[in-house]
Each structure stands twice: as structure tokens, then as C-alpha cells.
C-alpha positions in Angstrom: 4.9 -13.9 -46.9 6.0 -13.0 -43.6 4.8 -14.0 -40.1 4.2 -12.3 -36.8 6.4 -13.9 -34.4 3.9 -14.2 -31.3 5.0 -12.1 -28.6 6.0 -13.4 -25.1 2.9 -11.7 -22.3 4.5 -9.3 -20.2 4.3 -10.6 -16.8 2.9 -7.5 -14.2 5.9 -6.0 -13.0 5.3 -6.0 -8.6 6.8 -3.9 -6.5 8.9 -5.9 -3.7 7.0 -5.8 -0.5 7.9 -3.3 2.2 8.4 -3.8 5.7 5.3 -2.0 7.9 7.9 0.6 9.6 9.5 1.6 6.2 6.1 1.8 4.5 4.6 4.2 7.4 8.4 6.6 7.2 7.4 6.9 3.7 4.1 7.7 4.3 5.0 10.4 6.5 7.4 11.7 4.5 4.6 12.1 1.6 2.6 14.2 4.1 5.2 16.0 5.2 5.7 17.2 2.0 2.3 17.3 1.0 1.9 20.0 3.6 5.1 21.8 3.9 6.6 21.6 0.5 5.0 23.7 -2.6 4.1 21.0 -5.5 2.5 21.4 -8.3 -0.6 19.5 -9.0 0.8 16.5 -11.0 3.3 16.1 -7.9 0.4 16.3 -5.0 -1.5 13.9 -6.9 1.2 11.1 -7.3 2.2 11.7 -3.7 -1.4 11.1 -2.8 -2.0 7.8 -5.3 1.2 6.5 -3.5 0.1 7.3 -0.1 -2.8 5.9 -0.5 -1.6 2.2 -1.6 0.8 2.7 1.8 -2.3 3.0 3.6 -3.9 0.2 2.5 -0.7 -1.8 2.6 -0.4 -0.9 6.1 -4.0 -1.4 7.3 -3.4 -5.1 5.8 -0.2 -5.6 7.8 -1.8 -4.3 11.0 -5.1 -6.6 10.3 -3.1 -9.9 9.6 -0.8 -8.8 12.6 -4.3 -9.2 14.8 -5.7 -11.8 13.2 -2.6 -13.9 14.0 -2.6 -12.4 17.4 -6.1 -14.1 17.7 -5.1 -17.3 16.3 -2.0 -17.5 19.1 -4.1 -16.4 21.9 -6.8 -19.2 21.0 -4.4 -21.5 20.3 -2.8 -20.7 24.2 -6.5 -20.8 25.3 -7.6 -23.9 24.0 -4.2 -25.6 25.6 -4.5 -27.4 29.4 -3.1 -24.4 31.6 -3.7 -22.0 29.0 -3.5 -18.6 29.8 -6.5 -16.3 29.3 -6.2 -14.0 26.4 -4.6 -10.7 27.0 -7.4 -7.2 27.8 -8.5 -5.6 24.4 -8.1 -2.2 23.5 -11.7 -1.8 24.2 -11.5 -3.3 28.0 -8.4 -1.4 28.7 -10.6 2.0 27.8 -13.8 1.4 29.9 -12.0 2.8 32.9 -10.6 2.8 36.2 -11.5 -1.2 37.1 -9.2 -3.0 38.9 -7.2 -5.8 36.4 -7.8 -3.5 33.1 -4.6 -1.6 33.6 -1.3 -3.0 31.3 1.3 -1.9 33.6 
């Protein structure tokens, strides 16, 4: 009588993690040839699935990068002499006010 040997699970292979500047080169890259290049079908379609996990992987990276930024200016804040956190994006584009100018 034989006996199935159990088989090891195979683990989920992950991709290493890519830096934010290399993941948005090689997003460009996809849509540059996305629009420039002719492809067939099968080609546009895998170029799209993989700029579309780019995306998200660098929407993620830019949200933890401000939530950190967040964390570091409350944490300055909260401190005796503190300074006050830097203008938002959304300050910064209400106009000509004095102070809401970077440089």
C-alpha cells in the first residue's frame, strides 16, 4: 500500500519592495509605451495590471510619507519651543497672503 507523502505549502512568492523613485520610472515607462509603442492586447493589459499595483504602491509610500510628516511635526509641536507646523498645500494655494509663500 503506498502513501502520499504530504506536501510542504508553498509559501506566496513576494516581490522585493521597490523604492518610490524606481516604482514611478517604471510606471512611466509602462505609459510611455502604452501610448507610443503598438502592443497587442495581452501586452496592454499586463502593462496596465502592473501599472496599476505601481499606483497603488506609490499612493501608499506618499500616504505613510505624510502621515509620518504629521507625526514629526506634532511631535516638534507638542515640545517647549516647538516650532509651528509647516503651511499645507491647501494654505499655500489660497493666495497672495503675506507668510503663505515657501520661498
Amino acid at each position: 500500500m503506498l502513501r502520499a507523502t504530504p506536501t510542504p505549502a508553498v509559501a506566496a512568492v513576494e516581490e522585493p519592495e521597490v523604492d518610490f523613485e524606481s516604482a514611478i520610472g517604471r510606471l512611466e515607462e509602462l505609459v510611455a509605451q502604452m501610448e507610443n509603442e503598438p502592443l497587442k492586447l495581452d501586452a496592454l493589459v499586463q502593462h496596465y495590471e502592473e501599472g496599476s499595483k505601481l499606483l497603488a504602491e506609490c499612493e501608499g509610500k506618499l500616504d505613510r510619507a505624510r502621515q509620518r510628516i504629521q507625526e514629526i511635526e506634532a511631535e516638534s509641536a507638542a515640545q517647549p519651543g516647538g516650532s509651528e507646523p509647516a503651511p499645507t498645500k491647501e494654505k499655500l494655494d489660497g493666495g497672495d497672503e503675506e507668510g503663505d509663500e515657501l520661498f
